[in-house]
PDBQT receptor file of N, H, CA, C and O in Angstrom, charges set to zero:
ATOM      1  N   UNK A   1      92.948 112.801 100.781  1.00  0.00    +0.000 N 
ATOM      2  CA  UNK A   1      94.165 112.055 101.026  1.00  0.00    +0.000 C 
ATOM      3  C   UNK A   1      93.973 111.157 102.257  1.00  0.00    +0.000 C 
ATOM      4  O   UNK A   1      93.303 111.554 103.211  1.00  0.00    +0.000 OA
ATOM      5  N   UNK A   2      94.621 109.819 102.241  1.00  0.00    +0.000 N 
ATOM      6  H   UNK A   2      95.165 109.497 101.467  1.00  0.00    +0.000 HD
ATOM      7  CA  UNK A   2      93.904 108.683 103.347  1.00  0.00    +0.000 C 
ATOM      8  C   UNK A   2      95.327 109.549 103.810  1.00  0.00    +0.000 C 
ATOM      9  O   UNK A   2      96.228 110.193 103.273  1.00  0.00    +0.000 OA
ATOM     10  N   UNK A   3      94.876 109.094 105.231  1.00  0.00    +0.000 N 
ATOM     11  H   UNK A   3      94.143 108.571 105.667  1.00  0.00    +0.000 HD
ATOM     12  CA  UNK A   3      96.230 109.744 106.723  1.00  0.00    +0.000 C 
ATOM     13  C   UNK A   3      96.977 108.030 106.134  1.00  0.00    +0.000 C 
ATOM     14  O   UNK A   3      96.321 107.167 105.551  1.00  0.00    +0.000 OA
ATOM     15  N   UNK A   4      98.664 107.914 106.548  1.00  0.00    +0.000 N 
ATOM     16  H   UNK A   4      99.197 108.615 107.021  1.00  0.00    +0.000 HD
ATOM     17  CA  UNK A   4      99.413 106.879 106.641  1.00  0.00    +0.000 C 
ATOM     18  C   UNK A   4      98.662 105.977 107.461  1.00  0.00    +0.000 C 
ATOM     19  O   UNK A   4      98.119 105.044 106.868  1.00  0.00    +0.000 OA
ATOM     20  N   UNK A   5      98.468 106.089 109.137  1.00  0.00    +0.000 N 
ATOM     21  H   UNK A   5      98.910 106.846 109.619  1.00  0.00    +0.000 HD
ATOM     22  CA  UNK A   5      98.387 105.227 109.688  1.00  0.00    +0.000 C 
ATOM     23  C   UNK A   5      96.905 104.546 108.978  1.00  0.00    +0.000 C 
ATOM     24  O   UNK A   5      96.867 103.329 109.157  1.00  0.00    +0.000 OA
ATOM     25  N   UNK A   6      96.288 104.829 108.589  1.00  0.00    +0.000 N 
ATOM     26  H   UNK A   6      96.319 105.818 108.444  1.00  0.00    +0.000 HD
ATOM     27  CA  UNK A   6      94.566 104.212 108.290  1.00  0.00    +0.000 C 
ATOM     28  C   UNK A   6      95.424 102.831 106.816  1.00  0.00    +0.000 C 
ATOM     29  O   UNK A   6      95.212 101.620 106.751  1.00  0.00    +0.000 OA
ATOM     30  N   UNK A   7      96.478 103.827 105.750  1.00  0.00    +0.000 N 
ATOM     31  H   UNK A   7      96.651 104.811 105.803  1.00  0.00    +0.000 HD
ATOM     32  CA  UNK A   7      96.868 102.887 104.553  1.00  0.00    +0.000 C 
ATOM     33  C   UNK A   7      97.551 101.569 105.732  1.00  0.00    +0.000 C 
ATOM     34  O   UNK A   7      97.155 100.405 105.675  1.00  0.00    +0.000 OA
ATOM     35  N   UNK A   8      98.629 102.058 106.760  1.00  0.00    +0.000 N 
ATOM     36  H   UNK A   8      98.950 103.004 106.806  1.00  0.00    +0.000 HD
ATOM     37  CA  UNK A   8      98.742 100.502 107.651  1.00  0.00    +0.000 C 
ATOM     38  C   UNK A   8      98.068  99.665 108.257  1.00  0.00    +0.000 C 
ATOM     39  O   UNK A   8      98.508  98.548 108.528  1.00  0.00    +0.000 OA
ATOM     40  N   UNK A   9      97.010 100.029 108.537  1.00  0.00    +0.000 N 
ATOM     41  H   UNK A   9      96.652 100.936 108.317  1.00  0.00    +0.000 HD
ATOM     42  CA  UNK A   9      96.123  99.592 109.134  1.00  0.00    +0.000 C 
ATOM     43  C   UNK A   9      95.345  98.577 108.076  1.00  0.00    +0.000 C 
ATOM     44  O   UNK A   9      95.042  97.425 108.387  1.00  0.00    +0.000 OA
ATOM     45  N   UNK A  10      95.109  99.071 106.994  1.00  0.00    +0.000 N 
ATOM     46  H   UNK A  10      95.355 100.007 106.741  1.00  0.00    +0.000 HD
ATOM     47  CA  UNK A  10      94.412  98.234 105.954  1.00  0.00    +0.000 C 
ATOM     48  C   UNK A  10      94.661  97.072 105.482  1.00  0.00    +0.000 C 
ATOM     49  O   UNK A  10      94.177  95.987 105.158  1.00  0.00    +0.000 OA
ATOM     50  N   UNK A  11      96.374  98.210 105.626  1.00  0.00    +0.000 N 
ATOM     51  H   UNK A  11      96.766  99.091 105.890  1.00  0.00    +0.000 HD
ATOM     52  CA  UNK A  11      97.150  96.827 105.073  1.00  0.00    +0.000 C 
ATOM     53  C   UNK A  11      97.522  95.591 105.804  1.00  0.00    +0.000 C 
ATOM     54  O   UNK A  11      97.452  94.451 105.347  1.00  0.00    +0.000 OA
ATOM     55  N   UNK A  12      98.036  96.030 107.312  1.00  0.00    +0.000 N 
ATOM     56  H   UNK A  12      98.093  96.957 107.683  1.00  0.00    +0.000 HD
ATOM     57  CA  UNK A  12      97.628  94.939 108.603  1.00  0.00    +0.000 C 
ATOM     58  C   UNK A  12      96.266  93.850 107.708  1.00  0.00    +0.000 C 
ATOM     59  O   UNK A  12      96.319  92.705 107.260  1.00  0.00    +0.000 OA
ATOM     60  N   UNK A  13      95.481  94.577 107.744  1.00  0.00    +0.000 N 
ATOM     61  H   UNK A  13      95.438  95.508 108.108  1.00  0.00    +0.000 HD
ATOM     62  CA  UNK A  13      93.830  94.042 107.718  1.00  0.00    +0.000 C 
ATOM     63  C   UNK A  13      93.892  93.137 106.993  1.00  0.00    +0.000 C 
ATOM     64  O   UNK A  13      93.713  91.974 107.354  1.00  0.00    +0.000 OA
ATOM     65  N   UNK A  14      94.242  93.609 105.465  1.00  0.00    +0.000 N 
ATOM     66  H   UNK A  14      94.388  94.554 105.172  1.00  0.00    +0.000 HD
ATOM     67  CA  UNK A  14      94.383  92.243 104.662  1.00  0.00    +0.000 C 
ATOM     68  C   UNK A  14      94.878  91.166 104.733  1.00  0.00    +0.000 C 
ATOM     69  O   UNK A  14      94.378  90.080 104.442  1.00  0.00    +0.000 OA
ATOM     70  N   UNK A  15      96.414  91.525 105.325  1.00  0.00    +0.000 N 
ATOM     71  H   UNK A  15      96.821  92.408 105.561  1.00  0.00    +0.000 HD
ATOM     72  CA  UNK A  15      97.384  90.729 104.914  1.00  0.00    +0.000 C 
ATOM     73  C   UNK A  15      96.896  88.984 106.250  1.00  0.00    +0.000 C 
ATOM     74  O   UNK A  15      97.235  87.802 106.184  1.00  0.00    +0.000 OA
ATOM     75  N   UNK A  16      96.127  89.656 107.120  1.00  0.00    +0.000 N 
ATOM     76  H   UNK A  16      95.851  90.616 107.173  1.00  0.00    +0.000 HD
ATOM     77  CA  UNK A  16      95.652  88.895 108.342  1.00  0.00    +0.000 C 
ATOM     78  C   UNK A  16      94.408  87.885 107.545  1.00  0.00    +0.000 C 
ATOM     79  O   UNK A  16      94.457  86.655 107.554  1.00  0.00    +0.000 OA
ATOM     80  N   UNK A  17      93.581  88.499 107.038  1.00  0.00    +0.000 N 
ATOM     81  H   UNK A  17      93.542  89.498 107.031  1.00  0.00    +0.000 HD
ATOM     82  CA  UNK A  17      92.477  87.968 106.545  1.00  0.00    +0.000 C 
ATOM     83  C   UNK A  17      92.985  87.428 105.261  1.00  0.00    +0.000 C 
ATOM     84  O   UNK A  17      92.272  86.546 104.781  1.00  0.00    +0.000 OA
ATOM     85  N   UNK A  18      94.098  87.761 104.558  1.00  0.00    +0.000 N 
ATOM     86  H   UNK A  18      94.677  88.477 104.948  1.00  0.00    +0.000 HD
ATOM     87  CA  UNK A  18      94.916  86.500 103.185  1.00  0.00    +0.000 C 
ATOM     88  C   UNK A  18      95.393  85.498 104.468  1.00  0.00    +0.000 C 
ATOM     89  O   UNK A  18      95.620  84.383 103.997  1.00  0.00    +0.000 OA
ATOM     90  N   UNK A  19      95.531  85.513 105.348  1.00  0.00    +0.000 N 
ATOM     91  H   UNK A  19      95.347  86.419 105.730  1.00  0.00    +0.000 HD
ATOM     92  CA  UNK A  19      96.619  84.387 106.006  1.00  0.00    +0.000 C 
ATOM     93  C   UNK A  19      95.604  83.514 106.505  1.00  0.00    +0.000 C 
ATOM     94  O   UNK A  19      95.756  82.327 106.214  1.00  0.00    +0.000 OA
ATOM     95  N   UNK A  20      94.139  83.966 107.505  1.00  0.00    +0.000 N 
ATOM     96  H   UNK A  20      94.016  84.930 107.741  1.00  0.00    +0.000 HD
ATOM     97  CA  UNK A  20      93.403  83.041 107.925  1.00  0.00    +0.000 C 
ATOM     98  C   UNK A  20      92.397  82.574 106.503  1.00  0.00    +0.000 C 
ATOM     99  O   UNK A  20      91.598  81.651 106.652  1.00  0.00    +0.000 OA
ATOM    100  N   UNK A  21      92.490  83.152 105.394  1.00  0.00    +0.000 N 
ATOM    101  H   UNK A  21      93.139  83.902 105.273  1.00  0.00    +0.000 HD
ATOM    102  CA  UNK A  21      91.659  82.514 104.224  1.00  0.00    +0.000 C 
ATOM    103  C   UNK A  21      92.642  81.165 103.852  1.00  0.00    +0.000 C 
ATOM    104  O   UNK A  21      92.092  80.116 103.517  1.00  0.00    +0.000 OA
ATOM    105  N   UNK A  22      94.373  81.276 103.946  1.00  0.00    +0.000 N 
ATOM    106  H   UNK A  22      94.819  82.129 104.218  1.00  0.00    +0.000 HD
ATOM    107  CA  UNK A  22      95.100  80.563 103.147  1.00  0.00    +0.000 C 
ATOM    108  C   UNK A  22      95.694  79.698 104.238  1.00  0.00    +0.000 C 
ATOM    109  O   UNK A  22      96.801  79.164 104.167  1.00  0.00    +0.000 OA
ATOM    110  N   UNK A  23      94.716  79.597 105.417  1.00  0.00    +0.000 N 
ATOM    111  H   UNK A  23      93.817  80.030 105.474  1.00  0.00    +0.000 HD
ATOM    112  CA  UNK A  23      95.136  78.808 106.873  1.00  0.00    +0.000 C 
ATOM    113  C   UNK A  23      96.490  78.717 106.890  1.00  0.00    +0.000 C 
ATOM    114  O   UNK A  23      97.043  77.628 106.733  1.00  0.00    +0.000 OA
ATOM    115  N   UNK A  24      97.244  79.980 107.104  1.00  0.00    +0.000 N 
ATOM    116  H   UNK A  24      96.794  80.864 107.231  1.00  0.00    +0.000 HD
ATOM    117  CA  UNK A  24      98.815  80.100 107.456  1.00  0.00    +0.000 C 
ATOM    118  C   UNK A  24      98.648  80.523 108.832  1.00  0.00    +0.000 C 
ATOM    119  O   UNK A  24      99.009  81.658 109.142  1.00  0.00    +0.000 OA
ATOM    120  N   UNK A  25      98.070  79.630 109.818  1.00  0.00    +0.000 N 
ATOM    121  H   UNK A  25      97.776  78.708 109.566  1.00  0.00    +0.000 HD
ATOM    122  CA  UNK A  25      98.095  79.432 111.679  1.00  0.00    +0.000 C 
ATOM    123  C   UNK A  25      99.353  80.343 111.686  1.00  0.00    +0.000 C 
ATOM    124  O   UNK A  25      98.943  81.432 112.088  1.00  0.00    +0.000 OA
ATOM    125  N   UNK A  26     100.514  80.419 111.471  1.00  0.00    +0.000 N 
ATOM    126  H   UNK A  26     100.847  79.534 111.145  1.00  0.00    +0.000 HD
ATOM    127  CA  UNK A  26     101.594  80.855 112.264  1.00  0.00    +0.000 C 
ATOM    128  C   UNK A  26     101.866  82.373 111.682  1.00  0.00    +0.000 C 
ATOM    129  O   UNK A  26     102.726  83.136 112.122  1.00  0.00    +0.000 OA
ATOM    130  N   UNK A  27     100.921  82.663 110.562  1.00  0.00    +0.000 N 
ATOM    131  H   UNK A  27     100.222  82.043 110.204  1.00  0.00    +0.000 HD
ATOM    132  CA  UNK A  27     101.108  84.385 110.141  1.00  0.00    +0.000 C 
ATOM    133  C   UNK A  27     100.188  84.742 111.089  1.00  0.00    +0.000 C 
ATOM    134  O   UNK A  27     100.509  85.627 111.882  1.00  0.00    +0.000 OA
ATOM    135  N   UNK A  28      98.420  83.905 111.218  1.00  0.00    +0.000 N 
ATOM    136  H   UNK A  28      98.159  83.186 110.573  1.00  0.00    +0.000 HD
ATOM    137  CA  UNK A  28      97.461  84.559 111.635  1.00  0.00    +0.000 C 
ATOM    138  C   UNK A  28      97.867  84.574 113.350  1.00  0.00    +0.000 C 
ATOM    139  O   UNK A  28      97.163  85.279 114.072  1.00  0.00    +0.000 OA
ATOM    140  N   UNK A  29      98.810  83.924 113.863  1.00  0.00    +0.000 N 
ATOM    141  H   UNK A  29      99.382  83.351 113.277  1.00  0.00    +0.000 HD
ATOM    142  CA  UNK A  29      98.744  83.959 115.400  1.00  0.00    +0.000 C 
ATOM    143  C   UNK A  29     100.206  85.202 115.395  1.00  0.00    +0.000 C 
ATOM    144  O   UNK A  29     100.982  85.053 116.339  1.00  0.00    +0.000 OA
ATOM    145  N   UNK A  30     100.415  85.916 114.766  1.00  0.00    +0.000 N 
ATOM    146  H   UNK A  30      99.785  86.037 113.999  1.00  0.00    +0.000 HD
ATOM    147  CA  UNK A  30     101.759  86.210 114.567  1.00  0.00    +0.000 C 
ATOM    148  C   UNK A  30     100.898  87.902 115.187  1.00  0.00    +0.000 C 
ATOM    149  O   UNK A  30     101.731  88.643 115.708  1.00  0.00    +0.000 OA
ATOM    150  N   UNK A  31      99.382  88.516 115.162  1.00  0.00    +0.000 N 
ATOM    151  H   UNK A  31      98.706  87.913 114.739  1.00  0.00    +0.000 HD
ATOM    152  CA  UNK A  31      98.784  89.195 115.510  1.00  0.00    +0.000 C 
ATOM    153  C   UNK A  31      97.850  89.260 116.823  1.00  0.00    +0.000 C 
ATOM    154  O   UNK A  31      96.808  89.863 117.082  1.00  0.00    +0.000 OA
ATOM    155  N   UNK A  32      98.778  88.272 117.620  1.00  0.00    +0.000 N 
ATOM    156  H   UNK A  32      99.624  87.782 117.409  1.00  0.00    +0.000 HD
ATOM    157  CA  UNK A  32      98.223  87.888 118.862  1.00  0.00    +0.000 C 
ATOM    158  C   UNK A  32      99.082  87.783 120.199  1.00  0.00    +0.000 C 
ATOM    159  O   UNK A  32      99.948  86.911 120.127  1.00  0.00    +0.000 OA
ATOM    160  N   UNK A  33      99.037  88.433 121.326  1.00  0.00    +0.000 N 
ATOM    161  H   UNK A  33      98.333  89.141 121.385  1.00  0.00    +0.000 HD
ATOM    162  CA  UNK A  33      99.473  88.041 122.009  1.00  0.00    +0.000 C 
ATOM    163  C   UNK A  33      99.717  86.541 122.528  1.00  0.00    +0.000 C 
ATOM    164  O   UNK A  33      98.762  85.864 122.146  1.00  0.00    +0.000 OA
ATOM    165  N   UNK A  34     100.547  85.839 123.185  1.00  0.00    +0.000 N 
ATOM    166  H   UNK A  34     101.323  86.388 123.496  1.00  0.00    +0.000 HD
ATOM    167  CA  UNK A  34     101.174  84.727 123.364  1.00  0.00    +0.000 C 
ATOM    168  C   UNK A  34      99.871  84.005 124.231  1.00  0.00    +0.000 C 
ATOM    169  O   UNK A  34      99.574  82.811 124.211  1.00  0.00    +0.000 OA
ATOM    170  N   UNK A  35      99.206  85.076 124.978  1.00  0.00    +0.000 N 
ATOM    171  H   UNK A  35      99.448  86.046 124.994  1.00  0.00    +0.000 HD
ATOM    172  CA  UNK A  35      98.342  84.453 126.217  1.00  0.00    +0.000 C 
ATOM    173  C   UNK A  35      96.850  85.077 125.433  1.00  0.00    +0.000 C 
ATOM    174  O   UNK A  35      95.901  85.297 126.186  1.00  0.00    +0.000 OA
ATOM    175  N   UNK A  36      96.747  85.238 124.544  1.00  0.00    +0.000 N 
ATOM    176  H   UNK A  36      97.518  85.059 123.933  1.00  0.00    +0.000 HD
ATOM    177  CA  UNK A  36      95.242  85.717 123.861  1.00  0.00    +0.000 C 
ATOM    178  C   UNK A  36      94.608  84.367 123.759  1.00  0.00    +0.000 C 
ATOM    179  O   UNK A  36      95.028  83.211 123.722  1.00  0.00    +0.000 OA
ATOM    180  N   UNK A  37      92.795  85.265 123.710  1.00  0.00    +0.000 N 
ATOM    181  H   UNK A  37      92.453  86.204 123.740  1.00  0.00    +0.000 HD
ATOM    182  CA  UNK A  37      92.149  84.097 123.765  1.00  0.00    +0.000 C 
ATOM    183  C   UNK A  37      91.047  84.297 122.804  1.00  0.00    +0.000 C 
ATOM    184  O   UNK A  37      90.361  85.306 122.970  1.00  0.00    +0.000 OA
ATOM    185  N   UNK A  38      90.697  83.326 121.607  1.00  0.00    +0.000 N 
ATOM    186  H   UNK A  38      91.254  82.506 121.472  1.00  0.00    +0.000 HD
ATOM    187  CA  UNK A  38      89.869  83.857 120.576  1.00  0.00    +0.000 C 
ATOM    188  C   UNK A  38      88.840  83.280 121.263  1.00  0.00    +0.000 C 
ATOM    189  O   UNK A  38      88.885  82.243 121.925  1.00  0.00    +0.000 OA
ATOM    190  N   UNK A  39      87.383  84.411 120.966  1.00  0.00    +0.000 N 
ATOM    191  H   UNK A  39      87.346  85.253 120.428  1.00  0.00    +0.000 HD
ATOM    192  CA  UNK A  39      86.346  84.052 121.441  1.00  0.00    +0.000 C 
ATOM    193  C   UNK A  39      85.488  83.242 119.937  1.00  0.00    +0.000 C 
ATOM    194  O   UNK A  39      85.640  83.740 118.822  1.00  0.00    +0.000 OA
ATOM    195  N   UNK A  40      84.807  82.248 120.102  1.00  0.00    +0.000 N 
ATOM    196  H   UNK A  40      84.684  81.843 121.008  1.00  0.00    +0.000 HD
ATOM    197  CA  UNK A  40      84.378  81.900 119.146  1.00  0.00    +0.000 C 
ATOM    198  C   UNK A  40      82.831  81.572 119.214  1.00  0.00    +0.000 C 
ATOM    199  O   UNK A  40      82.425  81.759 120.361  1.00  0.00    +0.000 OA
ATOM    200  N   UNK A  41      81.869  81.155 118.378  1.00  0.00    +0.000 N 
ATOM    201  H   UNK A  41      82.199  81.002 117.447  1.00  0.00    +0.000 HD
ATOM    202  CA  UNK A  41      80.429  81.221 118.855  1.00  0.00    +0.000 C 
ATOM    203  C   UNK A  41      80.278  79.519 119.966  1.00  0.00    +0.000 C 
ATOM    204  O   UNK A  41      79.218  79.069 120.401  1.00  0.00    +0.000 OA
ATOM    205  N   UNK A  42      81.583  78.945 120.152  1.00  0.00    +0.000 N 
ATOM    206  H   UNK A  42      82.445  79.310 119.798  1.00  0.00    +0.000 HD
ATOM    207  CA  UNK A  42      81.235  77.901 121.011  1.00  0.00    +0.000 C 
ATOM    208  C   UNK A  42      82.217  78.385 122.394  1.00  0.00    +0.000 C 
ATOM    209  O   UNK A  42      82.346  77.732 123.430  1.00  0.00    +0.000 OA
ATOM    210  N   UNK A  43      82.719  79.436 122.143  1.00  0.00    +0.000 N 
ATOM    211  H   UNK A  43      82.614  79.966 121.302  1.00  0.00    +0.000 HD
ATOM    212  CA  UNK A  43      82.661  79.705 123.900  1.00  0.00    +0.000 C 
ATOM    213  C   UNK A  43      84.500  80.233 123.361  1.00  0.00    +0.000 C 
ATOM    214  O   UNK A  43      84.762  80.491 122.186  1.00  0.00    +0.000 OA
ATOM    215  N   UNK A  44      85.339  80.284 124.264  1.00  0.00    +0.000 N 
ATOM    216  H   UNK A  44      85.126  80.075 125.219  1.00  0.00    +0.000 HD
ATOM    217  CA  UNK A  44      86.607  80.499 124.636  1.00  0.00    +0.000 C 
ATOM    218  C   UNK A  44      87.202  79.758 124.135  1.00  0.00    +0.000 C 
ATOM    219  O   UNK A  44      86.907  78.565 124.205  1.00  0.00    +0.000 OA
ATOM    220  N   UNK A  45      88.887  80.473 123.042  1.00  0.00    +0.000 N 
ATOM    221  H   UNK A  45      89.127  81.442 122.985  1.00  0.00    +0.000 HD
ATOM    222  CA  UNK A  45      89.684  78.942 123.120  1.00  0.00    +0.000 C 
ATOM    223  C   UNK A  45      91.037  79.591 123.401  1.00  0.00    +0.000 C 
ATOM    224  O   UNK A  45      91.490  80.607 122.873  1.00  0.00    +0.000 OA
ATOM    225  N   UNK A  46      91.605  78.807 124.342  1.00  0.00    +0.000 N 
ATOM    226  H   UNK A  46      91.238  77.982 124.770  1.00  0.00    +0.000 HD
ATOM    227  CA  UNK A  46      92.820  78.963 124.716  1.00  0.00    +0.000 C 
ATOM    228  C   UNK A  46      93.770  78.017 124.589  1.00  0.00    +0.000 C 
ATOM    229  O   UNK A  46      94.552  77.595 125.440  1.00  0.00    +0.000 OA
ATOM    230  N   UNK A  47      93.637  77.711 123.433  1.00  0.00    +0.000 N 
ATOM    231  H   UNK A  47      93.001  78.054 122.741  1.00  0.00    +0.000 HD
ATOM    232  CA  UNK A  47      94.361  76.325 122.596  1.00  0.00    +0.000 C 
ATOM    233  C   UNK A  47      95.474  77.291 122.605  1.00  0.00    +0.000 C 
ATOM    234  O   UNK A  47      95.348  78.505 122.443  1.00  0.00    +0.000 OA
ATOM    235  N   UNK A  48      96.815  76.513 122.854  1.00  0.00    +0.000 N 
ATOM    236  H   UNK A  48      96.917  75.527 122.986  1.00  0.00    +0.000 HD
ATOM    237  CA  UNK A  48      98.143  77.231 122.954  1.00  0.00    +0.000 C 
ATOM    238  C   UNK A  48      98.768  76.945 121.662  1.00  0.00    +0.000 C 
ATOM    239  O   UNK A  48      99.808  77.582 121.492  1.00  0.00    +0.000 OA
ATOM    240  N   UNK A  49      98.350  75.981 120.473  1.00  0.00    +0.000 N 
ATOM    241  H   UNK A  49      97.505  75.464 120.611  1.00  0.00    +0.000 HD
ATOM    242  CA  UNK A  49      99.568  75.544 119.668  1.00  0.00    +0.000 C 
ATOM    243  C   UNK A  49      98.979  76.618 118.127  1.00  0.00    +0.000 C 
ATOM    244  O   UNK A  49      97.809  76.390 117.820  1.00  0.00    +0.000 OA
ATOM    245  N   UNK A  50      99.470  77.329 117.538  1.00  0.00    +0.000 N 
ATOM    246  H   UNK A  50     100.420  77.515 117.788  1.00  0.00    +0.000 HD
ATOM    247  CA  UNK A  50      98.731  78.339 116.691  1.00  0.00    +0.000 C 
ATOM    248  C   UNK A  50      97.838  77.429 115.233  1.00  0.00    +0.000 C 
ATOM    249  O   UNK A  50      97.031  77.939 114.455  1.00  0.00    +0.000 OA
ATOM    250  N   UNK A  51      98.234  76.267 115.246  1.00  0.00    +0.000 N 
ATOM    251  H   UNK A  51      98.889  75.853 115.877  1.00  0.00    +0.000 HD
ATOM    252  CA  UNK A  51      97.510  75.455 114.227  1.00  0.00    +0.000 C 
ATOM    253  C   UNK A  51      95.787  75.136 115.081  1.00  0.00    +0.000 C 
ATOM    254  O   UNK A  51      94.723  75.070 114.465  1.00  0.00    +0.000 OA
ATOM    255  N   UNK A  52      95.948  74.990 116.555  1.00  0.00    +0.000 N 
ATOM    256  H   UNK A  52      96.812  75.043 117.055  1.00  0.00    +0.000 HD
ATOM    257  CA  UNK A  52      95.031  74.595 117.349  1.00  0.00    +0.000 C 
ATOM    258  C   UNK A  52      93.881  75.663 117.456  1.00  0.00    +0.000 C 
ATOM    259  O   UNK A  52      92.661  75.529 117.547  1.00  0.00    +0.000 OA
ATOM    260  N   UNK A  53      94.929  77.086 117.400  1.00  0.00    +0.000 N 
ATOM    261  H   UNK A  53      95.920  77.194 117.326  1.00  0.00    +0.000 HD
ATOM    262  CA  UNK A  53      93.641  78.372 117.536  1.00  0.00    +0.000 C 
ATOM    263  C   UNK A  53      93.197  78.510 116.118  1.00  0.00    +0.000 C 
ATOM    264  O   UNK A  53      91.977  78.636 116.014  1.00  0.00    +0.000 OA
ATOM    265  N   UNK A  54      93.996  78.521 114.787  1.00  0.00    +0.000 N 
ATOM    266  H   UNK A  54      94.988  78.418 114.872  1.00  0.00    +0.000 HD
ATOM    267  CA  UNK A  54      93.315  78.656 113.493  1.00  0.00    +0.000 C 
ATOM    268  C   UNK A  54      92.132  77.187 113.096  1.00  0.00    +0.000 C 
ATOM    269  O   UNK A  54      91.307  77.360 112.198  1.00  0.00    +0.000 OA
ATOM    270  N   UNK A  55      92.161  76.346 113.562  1.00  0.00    +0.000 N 
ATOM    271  H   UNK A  55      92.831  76.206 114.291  1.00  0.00    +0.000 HD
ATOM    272  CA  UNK A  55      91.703  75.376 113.884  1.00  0.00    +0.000 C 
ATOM    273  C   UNK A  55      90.152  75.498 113.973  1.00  0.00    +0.000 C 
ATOM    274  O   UNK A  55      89.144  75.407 113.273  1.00  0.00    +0.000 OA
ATOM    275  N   UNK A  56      90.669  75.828 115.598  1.00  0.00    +0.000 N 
ATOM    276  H   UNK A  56      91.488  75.902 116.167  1.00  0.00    +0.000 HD
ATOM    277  CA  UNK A  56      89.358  76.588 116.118  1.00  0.00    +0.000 C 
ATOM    278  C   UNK A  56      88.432  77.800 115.714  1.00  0.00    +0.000 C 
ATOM    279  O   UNK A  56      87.202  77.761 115.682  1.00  0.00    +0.000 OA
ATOM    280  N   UNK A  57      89.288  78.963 115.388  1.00  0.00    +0.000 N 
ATOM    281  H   UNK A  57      90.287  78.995 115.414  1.00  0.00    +0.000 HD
ATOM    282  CA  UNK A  57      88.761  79.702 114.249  1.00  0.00    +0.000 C 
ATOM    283  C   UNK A  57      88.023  79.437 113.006  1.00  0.00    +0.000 C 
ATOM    284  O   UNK A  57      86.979  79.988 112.656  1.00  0.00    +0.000 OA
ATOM    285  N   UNK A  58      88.629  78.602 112.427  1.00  0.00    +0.000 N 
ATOM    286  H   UNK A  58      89.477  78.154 112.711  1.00  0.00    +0.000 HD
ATOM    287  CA  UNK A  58      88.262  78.249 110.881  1.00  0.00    +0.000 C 
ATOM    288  C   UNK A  58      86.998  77.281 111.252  1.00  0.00    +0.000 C 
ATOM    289  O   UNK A  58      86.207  77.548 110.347  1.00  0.00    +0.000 OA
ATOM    290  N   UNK A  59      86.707  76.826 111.640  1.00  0.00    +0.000 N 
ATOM    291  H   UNK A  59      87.349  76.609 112.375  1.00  0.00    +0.000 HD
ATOM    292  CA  UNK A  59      85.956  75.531 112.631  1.00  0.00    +0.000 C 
ATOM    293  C   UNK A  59      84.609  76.347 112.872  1.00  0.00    +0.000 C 
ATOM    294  O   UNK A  59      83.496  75.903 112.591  1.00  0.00    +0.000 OA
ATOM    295  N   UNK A  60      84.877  77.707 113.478  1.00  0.00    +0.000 N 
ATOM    296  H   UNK A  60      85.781  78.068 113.707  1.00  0.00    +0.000 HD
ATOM    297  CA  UNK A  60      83.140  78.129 113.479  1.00  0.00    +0.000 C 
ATOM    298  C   UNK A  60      82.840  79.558 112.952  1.00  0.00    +0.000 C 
ATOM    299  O   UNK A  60      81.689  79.933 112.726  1.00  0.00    +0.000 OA
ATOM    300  N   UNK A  61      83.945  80.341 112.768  1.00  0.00    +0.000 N 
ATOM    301  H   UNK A  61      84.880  80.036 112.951  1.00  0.00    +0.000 HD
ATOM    302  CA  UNK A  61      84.047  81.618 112.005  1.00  0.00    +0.000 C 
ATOM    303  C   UNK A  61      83.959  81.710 110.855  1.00  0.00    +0.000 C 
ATOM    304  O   UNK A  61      83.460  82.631 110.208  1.00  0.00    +0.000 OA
ATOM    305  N   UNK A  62      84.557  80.525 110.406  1.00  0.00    +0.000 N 
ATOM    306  H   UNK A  62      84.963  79.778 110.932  1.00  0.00    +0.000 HD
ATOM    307  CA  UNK A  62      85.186  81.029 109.626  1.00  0.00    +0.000 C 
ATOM    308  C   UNK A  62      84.777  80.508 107.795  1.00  0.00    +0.000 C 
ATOM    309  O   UNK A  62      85.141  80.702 106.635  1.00  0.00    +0.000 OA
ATOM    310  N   UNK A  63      83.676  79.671 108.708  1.00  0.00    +0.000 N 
ATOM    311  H   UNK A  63      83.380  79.514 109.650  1.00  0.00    +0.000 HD
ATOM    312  CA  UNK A  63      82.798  78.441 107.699  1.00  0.00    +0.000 C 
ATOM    313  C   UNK A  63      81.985  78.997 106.479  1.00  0.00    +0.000 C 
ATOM    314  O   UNK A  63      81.019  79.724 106.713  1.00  0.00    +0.000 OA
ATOM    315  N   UNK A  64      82.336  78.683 105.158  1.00  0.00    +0.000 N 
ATOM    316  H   UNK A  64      83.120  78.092 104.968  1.00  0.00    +0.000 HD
ATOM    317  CA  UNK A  64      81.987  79.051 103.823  1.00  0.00    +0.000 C 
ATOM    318  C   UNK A  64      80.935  78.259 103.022  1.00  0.00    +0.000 C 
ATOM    319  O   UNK A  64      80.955  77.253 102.313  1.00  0.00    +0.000 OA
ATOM    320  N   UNK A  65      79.861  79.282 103.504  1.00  0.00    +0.000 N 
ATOM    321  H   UNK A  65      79.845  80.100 104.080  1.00  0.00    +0.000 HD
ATOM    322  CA  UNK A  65      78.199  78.613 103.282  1.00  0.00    +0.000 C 
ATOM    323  C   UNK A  65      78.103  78.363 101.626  1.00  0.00    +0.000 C 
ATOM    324  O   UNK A  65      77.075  77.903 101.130  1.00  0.00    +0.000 OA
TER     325      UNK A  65
C-alpha cells in the first residue's frame, strides 16, 4: 500500500511537469516561492515576471533533442 503523502507528492510531481511541458509560467511558478531562484546550466535566474523564469527554464532545461 503507497503511504498518502508519497500518492501527493506524485501527484504535486506531475501536475508541475504537465504545466512546464504545456508552458503554463503561472501554474509552474505557482510552486515557488516569490523570491526563488531557478538555477539553470547558464548560471542563476532571478527573472521576477513568471513567463520570464519559464522562459528561462524552457530555454536550457528544458530543450527537446
Amino acid at each position: 500500500m503507497i503511504p498518502d503523502a508519497t500518492k501527493r507528492t506524485e501527484a504535486a510531481l506531475k501536475r508541475h511537469v504537465a504545466a512546464i511541458m504545456a508552458g503554463d509560467a503561472d501554474s509552474v511558478m505557482r510552486n515557488f516561492a516569490d523570491d526563488a531562484v531557478v538555477y539553470t546550466s547558464e548560471g542563476p535566474s532571478t527573472d521576477r515576471t513568471p513567463s520570464e523564469r519559464i522562459s528561462s527554464l524552457s530555454s536550457t532545461t528544458l530543450q527537446r533533442g
